[in-house]
Structure formats: C-alpha cells, structure tokens
LOZAZA-739221 format. One record per residue: x negated, y, z of N, C-alpha, C in turn. Coordinates in pm, 1 decimal. Layout:
+----------+----------+----------+----------+----------+----------+----------+----------+----------+
|      n_u |      n_v |      n_w |     ca_u |     ca_v |     ca_w |      c_u |      c_v |      c_w |
+----------+----------+----------+----------+----------+----------+----------+----------+----------+
|        X |        Y |        Z |        X |        Y |        Z |        X |        Y |        Z |
...
+----------+----------+----------+----------+----------+----------+----------+----------+----------+
***
This chain:
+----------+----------+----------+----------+----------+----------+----------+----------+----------+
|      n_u |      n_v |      n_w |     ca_u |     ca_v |     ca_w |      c_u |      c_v |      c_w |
+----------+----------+----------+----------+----------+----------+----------+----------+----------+
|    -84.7 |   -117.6 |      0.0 |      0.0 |      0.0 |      0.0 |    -88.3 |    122.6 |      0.0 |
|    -69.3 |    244.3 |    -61.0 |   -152.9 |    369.9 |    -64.0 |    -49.4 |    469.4 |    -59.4 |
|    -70.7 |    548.0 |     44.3 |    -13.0 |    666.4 |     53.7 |    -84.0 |    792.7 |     18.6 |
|   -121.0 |    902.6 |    -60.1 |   -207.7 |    961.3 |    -72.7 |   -171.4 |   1096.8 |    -84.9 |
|   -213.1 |   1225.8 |    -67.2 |   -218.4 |   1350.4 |   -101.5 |   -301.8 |   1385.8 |   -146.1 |
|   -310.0 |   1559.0 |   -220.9 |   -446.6 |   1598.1 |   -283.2 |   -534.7 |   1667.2 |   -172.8 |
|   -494.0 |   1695.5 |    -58.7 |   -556.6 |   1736.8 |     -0.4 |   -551.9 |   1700.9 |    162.4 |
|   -630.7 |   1751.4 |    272.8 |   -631.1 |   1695.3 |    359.3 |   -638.8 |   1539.4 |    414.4 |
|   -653.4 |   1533.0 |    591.0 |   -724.0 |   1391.7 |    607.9 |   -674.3 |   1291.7 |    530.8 |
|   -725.6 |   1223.9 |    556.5 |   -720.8 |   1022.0 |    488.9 |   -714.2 |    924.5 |    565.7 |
|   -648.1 |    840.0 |    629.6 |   -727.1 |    761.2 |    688.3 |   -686.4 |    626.4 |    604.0 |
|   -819.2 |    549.8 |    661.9 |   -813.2 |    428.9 |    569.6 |   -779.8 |    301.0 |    660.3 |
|   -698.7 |    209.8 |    679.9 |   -681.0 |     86.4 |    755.2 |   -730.2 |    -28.3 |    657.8 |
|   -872.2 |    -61.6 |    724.3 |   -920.9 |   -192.1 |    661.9 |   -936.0 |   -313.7 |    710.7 |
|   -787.6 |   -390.0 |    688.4 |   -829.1 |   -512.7 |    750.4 |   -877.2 |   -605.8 |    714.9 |
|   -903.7 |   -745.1 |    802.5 |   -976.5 |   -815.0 |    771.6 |   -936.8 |   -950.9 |    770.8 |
|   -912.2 |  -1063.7 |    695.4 |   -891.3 |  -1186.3 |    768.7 |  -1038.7 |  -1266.3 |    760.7 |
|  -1075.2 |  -1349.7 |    876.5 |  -1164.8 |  -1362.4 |    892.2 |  -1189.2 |  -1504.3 |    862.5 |
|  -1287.4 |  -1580.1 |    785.3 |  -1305.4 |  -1737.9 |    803.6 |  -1313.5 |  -1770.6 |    947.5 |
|  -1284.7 |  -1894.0 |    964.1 |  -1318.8 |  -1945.7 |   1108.0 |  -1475.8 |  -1996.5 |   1140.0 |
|  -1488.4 |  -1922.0 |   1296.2 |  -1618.3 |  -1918.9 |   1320.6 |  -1694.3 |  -1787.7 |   1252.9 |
|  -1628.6 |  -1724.1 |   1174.2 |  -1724.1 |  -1591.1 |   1133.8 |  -1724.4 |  -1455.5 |   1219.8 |
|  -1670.4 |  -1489.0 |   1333.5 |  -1674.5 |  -1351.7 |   1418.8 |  -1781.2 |  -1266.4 |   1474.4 |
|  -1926.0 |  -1374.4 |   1465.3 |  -2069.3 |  -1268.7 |   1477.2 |  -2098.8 |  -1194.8 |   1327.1 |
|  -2032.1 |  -1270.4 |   1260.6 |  -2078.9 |  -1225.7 |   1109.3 |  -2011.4 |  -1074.7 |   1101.4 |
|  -1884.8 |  -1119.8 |   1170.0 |  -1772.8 |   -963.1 |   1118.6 |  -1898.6 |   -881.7 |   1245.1 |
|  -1884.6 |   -888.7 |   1364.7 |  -1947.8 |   -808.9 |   1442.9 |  -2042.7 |   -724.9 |   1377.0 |
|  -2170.3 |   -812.3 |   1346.9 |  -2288.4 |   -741.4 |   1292.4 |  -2260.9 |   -663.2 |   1197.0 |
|  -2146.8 |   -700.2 |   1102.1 |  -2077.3 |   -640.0 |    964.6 |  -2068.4 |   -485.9 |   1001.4 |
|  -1977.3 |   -505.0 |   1101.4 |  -1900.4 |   -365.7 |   1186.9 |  -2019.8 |   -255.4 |   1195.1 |
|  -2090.5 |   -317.6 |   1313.7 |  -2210.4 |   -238.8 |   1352.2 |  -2278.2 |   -179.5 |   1246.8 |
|  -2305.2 |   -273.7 |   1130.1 |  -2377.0 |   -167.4 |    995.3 |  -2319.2 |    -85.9 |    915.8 |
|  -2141.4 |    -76.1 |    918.4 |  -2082.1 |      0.6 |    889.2 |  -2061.6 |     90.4 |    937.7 |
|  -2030.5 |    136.7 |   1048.9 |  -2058.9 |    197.4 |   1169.4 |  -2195.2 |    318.1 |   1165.1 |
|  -2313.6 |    235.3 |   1121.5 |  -2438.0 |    284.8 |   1155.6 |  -2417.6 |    346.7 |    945.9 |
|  -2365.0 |    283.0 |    873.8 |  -2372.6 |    378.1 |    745.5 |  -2278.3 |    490.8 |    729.6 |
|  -2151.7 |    441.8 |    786.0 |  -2072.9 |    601.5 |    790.2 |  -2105.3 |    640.8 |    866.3 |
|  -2152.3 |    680.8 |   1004.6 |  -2249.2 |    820.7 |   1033.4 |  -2321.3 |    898.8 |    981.4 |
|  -2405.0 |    822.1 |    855.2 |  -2463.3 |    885.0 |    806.2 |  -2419.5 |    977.2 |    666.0 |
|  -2330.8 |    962.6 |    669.6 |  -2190.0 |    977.0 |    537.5 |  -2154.6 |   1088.9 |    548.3 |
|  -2158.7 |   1199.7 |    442.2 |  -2058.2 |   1333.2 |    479.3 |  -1867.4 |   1311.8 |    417.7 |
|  -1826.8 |   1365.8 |    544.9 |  -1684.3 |   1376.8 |    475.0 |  -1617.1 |   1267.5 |    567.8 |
|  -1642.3 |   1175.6 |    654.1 |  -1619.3 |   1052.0 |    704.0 |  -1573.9 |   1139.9 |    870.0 |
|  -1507.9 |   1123.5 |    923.9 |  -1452.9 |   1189.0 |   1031.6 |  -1496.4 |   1097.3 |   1190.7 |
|  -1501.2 |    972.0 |   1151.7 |  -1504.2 |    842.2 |   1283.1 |  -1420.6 |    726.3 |   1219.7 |
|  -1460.3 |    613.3 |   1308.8 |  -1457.4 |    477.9 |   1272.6 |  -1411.5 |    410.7 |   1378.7 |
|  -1300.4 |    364.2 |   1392.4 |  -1230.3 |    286.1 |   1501.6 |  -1251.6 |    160.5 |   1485.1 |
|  -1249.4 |     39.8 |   1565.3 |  -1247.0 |    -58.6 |   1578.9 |  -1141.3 |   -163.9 |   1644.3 |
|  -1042.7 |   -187.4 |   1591.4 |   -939.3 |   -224.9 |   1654.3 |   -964.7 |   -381.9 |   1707.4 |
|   -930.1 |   -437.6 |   1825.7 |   -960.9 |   -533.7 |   1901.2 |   -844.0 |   -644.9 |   1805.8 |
|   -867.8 |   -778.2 |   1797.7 |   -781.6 |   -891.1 |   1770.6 |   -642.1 |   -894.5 |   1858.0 |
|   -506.0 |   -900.9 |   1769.9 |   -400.8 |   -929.7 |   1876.6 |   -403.9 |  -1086.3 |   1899.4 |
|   -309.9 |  -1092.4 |   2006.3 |   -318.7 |  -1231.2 |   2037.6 |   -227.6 |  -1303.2 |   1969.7 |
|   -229.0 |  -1430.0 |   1936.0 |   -187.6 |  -1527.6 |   1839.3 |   -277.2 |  -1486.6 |   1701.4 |
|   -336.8 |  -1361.0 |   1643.3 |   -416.2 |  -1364.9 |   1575.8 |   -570.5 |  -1341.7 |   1534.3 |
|   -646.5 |  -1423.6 |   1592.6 |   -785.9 |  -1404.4 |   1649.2 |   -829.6 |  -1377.4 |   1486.1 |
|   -777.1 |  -1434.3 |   1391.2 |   -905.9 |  -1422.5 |   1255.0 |   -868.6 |  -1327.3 |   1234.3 |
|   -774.3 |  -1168.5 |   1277.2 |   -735.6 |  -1075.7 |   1217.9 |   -840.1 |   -920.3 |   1308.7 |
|   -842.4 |   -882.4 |   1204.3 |   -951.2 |   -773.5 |   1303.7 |   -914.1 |   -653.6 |   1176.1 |
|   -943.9 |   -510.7 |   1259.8 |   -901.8 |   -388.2 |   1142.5 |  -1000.2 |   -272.1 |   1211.5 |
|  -1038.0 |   -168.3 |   1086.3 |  -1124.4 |    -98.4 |   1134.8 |  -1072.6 |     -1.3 |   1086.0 |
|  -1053.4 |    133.1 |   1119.4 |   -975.8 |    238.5 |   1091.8 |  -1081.4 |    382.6 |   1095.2 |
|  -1087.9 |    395.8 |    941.8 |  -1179.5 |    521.5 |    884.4 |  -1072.2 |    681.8 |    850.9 |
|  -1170.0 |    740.4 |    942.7 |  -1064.8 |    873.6 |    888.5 |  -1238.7 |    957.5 |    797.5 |
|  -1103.5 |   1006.8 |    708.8 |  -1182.5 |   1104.4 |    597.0 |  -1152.7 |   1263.6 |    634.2 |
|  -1214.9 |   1319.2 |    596.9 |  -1169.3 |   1500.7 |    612.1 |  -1066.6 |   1493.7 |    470.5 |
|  -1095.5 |   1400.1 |    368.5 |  -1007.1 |   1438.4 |    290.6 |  -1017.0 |   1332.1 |    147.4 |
|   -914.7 |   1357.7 |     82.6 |   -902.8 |   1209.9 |    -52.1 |  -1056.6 |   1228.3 |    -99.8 |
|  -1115.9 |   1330.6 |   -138.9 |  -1239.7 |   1349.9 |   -201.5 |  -1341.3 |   1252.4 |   -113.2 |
|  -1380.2 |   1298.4 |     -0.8 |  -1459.3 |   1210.4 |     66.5 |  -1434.8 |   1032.3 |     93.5 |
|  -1300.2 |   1015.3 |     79.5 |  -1275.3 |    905.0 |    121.3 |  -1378.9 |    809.2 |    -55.2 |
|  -1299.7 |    876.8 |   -155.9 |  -1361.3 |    859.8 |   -282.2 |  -1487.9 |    808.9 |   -288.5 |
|  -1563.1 |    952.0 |   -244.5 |  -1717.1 |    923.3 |   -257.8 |  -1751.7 |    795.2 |    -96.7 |
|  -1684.0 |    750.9 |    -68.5 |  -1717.8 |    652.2 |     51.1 |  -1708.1 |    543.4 |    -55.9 |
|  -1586.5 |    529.0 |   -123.9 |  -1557.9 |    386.1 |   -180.0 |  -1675.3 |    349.4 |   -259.7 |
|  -1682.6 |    478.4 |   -345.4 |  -1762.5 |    447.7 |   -460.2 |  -1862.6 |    439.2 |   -457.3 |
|  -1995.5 |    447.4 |   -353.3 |  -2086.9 |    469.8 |   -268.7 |  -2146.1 |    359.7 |   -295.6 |
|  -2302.2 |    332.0 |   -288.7 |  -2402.9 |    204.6 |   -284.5 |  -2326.9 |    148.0 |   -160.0 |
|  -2389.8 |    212.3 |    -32.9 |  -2348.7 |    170.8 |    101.4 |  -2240.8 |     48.7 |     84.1 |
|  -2133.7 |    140.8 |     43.0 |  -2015.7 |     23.4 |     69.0 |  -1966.7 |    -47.3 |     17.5 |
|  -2006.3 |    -27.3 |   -115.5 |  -1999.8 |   -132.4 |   -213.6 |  -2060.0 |   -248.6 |   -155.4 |
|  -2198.5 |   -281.0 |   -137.3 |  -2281.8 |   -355.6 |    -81.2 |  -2220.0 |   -424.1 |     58.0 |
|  -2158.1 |   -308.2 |    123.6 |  -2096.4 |   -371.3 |    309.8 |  -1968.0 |   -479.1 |    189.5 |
|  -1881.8 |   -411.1 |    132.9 |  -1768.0 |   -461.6 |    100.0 |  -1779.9 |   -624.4 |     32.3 |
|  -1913.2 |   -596.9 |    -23.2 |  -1940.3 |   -738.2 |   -128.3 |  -2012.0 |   -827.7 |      0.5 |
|  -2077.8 |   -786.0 |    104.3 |  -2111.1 |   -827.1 |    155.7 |  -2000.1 |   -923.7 |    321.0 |
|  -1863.7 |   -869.4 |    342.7 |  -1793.9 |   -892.1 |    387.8 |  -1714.4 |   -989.9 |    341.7 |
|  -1751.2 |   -988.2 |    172.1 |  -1623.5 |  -1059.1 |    141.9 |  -1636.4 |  -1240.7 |    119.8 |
|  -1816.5 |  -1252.6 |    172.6 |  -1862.2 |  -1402.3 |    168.9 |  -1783.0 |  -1434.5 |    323.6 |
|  -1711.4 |  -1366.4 |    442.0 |  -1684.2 |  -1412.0 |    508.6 |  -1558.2 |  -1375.3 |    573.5 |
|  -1472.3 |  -1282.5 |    465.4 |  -1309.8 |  -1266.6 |    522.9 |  -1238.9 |  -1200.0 |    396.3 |
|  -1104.9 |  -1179.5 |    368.3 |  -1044.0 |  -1106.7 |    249.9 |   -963.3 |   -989.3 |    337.2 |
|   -982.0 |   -870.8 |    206.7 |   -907.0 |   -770.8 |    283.1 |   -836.9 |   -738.7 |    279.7 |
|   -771.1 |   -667.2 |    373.0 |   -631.7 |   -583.7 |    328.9 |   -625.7 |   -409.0 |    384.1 |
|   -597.7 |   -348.7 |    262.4 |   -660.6 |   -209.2 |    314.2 |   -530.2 |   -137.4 |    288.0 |
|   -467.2 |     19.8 |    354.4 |   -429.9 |     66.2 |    376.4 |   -443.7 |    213.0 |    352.3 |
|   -389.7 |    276.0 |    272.2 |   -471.5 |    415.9 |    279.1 |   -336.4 |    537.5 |    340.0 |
|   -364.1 |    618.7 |    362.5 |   -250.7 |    721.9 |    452.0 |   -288.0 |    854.1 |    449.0 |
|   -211.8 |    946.4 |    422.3 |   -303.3 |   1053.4 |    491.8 |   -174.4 |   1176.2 |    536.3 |
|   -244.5 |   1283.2 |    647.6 |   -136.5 |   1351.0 |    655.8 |   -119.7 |   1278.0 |    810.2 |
|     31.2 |   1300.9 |    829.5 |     77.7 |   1248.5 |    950.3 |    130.2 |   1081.2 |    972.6 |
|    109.8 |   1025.8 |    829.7 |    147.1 |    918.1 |    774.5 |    108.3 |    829.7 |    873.2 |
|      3.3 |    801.8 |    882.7 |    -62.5 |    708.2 |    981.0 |    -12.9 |    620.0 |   1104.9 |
|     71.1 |    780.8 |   1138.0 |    154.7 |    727.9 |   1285.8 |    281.0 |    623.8 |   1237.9 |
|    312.9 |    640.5 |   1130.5 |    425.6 |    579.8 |   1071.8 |    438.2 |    440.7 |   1001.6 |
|    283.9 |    412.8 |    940.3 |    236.5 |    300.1 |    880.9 |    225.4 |    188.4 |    983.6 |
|    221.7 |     40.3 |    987.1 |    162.3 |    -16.6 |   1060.2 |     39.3 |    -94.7 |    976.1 |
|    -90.4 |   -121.9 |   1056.5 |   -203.2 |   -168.1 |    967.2 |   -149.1 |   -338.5 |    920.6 |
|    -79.6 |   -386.0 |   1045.4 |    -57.4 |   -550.5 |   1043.8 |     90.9 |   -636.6 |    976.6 |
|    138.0 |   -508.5 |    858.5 |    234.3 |   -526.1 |    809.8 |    283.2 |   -429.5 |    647.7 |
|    326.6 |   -471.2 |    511.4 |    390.6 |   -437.1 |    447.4 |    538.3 |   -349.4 |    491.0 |
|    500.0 |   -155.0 |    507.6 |    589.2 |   -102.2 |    542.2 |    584.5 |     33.9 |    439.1 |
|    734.9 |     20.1 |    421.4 |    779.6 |    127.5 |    357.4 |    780.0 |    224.5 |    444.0 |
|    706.3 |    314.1 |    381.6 |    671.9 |    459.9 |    531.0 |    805.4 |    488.3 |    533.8 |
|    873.5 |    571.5 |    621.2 |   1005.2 |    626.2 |    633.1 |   1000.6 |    757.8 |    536.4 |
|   1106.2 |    798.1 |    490.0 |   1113.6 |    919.9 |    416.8 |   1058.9 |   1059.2 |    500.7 |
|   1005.6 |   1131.8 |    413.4 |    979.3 |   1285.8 |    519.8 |   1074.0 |   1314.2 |    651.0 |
|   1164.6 |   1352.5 |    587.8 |   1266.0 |   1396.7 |    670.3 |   1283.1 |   1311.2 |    826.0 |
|   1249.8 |   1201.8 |    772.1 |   1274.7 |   1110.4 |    915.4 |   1150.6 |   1133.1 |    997.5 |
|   1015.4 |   1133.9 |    943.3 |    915.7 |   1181.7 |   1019.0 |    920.9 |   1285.7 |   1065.6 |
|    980.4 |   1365.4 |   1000.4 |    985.8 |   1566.0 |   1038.7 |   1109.1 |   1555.1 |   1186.2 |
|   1210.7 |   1517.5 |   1206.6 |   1252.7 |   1461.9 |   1260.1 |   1217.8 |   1383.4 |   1398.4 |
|   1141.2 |   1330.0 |   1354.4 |   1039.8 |   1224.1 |   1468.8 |    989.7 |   1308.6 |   1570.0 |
|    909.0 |   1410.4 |   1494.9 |    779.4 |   1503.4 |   1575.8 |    818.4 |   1636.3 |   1626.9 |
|    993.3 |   1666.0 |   1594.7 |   1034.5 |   1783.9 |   1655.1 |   1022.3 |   1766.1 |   1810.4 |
|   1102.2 |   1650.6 |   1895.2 |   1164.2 |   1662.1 |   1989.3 |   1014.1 |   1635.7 |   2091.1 |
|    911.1 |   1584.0 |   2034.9 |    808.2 |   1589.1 |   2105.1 |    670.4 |   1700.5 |   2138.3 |
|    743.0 |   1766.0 |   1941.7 |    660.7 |   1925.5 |   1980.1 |    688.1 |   1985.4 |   2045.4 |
|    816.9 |   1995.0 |   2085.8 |    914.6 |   2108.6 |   2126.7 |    891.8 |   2103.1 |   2281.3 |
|    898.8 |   1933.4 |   2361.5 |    869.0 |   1950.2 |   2467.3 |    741.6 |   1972.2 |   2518.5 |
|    652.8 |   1931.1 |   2469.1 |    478.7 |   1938.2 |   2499.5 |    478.2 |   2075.3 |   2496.5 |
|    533.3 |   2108.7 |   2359.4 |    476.5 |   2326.6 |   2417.6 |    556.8 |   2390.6 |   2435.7 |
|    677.0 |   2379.5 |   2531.2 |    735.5 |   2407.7 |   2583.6 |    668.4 |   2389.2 |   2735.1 |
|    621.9 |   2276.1 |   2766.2 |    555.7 |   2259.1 |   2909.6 |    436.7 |   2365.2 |   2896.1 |
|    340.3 |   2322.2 |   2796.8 |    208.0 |   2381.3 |   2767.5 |    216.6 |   2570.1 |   2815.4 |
|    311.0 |   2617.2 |   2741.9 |    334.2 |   2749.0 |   2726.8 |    349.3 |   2766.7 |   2876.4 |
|    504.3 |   2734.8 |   2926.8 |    508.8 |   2788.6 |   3048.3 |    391.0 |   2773.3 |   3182.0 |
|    299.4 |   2665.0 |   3162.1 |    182.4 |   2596.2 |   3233.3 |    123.1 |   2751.2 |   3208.3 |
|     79.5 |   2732.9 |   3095.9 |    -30.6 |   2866.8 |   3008.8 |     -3.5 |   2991.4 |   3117.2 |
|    147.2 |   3041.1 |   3085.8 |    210.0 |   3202.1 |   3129.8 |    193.0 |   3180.0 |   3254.9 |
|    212.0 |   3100.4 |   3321.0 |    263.8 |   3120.9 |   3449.5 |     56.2 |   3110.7 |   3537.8 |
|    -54.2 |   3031.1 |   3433.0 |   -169.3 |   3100.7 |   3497.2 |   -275.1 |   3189.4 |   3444.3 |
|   -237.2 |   3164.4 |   3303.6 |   -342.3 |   3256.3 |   3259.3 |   -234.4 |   3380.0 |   3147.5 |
|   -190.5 |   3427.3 |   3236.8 |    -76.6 |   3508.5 |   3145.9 |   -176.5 |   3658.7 |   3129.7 |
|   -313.4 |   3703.4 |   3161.3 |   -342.0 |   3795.5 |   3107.4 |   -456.2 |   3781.2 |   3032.0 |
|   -471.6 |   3642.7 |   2978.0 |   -559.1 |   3616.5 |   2898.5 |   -467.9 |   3669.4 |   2760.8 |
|   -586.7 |   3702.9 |   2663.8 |   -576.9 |   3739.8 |   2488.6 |   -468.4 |   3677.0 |   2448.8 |
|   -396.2 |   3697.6 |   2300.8 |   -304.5 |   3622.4 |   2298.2 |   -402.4 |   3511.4 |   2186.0 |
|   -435.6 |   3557.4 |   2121.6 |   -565.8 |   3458.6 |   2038.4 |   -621.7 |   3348.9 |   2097.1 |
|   -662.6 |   3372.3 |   2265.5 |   -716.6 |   3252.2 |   2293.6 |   -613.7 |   3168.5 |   2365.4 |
|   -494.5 |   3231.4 |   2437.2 |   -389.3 |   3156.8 |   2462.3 |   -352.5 |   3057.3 |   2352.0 |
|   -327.6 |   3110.5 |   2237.1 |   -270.2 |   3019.2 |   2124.3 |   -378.2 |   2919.8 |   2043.9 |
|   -492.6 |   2918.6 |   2094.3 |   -568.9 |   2835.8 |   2052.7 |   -574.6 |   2745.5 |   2162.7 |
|   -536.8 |   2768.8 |   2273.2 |   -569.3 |   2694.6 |   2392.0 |   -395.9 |   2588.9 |   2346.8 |
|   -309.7 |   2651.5 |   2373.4 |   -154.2 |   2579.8 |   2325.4 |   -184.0 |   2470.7 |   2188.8 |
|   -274.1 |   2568.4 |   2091.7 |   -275.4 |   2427.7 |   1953.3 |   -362.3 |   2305.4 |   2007.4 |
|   -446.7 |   2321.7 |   2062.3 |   -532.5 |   2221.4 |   2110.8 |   -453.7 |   2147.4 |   2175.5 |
|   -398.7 |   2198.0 |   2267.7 |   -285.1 |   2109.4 |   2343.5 |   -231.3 |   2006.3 |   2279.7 |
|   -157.6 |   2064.0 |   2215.7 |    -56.6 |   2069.6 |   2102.3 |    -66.8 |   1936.2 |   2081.1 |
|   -175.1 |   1939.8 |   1995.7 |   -228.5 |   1896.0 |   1911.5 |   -295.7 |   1737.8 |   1962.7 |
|   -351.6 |   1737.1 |   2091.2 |   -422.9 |   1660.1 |   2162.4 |   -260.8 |   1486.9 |   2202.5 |
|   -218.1 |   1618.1 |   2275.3 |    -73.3 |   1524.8 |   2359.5 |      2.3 |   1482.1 |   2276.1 |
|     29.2 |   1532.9 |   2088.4 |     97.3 |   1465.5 |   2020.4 |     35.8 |   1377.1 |   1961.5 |
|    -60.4 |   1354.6 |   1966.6 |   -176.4 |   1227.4 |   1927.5 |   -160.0 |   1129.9 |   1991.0 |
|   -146.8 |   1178.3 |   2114.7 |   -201.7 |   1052.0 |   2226.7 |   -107.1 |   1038.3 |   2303.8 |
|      6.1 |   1122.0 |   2331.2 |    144.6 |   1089.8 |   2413.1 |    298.2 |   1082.5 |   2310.6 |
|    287.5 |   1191.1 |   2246.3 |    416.4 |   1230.6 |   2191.2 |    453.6 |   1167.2 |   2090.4 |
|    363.9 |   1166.7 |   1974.9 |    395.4 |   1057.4 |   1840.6 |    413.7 |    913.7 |   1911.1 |
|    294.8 |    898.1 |   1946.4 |    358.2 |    722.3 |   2030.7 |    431.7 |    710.5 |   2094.9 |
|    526.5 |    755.8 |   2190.3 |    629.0 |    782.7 |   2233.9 |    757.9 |    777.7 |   2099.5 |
|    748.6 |    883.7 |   2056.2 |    878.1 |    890.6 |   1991.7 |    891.8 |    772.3 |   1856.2 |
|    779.1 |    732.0 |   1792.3 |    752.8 |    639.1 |   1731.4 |    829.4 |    496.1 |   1752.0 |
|    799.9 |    497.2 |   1936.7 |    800.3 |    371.1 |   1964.8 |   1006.8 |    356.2 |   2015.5 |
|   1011.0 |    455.5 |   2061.9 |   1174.6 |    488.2 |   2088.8 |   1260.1 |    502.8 |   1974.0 |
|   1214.7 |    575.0 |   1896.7 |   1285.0 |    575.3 |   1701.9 |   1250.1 |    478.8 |   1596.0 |
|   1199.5 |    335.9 |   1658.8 |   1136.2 |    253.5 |   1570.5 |   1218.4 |    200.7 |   1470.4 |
|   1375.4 |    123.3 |   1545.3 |   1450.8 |    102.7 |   1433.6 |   1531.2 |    181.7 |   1351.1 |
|   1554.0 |    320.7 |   1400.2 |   1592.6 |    441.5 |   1331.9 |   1523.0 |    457.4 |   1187.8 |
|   1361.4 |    462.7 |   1202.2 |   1272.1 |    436.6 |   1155.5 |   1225.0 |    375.1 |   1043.4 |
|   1265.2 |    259.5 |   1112.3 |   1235.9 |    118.6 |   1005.3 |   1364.1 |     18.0 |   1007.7 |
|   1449.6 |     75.8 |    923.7 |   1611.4 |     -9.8 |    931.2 |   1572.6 |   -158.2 |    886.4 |
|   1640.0 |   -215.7 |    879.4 |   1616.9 |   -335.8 |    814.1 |   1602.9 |   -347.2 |    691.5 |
|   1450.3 |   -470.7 |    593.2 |   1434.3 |   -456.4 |    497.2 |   1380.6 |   -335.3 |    537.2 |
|   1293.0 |   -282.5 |    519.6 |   1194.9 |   -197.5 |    512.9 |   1045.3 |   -220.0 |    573.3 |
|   1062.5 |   -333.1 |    637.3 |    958.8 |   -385.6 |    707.4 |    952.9 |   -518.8 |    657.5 |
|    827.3 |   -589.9 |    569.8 |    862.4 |   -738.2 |    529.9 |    708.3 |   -756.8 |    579.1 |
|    712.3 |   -910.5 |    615.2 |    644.0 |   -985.5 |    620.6 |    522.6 |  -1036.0 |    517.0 |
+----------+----------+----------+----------+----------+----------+----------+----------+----------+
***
C-alpha cells in the first residue's frame, strides 16, 4: 500500500517476515541500517518495533523522511539497495509508505484502507481542542506575562508533543470502528 504527497514527512513501515532461526541475522541487519541512515541526509530516525506475540518471525522498522524526495534518494541509494538485497537471503518484505498524519491511521501488520480525510480531520479535533485548551489555560494562568511569540511556541510544542504521544492514540483507539467499518480492514 503507498500513501504519498508531494511534499512533507514520509514515513516508511518496513516489515519483515523472517526465516526461522534468522533472528541474529535480522538483528545485525538492523544495527547496519541503523548505523547507514544516520549517516543519510533527509532521514529523520529509525524505530524498531519489538515482535508481537503469536508472531515471532514478524519484526518492522519504521523510517521517517523530512520528505518524498529524501525518502527517494534513501531507496535508490548504494546503502540500501545492498541492506535490501542483503535482507532478502533471510526474510520477504512488506513495506508501507505514509506521509502527513497518515501514519496514525495506517496499521504496519495489516492491508488497510486509510479512512477518508474527513474522518481523520474529525479524529484530531476533539483531542486538539482539549490538549490546548488545558495547555493554554496551564500557560495564562503562569506565565501570562511572557511574549506572545514565545507563549505560542511553547503551546505548539505542546501541542504537538501530547498529540503524538497521548491524543492521536487515544482517539484512534476509541474511534477505531468508526474508523475502520467493516471490509476496510482485510487480512
């Protein structure tokens, strides 16, 4: 599945199924991928997602790009050409591309029809609204004679931080079948 825009982040979900018994192989794999996108411009960080249970040969590594361009020059790259040909004597892949807010909406361990805009736009109101709604009044009520410039950079950060890591997963996980009606999610 590829979701793509012309501009802004990317992220890439690359999974893996693994032969049996190849799990030092994927390890060491990781680690040199790891150690080549650092050295990569345009490459943002490299997640490593742990095995769920009931599926040990399944493993996924999750690349964010600053943007489609960089993700590009990653694919097309010696580096990864070489990691990719080199991975593939010991698992087949399945890759994922997203970008935007998409991500939160995709799952890596499944064929999903992203939800339409509207349903995402939707999704991320009721969690913006409360995070800076708290944020703000937190803000006024101690630093109410600070700039308004650095107030509002201090609120986007917020913002920005708690809908990452509290608010999208939250509302994600509460609007899932809203979300993903039936048939829209296959196996």
């Amino acid at each position: 599945m590829a979701i793509t825009t012309a501009t802004g982040p990317v992220t890439v979900v690359e999974g893996r199924t693994l032969q049996p018994g190849r799990e030092a192989d994927y390890h060491s794999w990781v680690q040199r991928t790891i150690a080549a996108s650092e050295r990569f411009p345009g490459i943002q960080g490299v997640t490593v997602l742990a095995p769920r249970a009931g599926q040990p040969g399944q493993r996924f590594l999750v690349i964010r790009f600053v943007d489609e361009a960089a993700k590009g020059m990653w694919v097309s790259s010696e580096e990864w050409t070489a990691l990719a040909h080199e991975a593939a004597e010991f698992s087949t892949p399945h890759v994922q591309t997203a970008s935007g807010l998409e991500p939160w909406f995709v799952l890596p361990d499944q064929i999903v029809t992203a939800p339409p805009k509207w349903k995402m736009f939707l999704t991320i109101i009721p969690s913006a609204y409360v995070i800076s709604s708290v944020v703000v009044l937190l803000l006024d009520r101690f630093l109410h004679d600070w700039p308004f410039l650095m107030l509002n950079l201090i609120v986007t950060v917020l913002l920005g931080y708690l809908l990452t890591y509290a608010g999208l997963p939250l509302s994600t996980r509460l609007l899932h079948a809203w979300l993903y009606p039936q048939g829209s999610v296959s196996q």
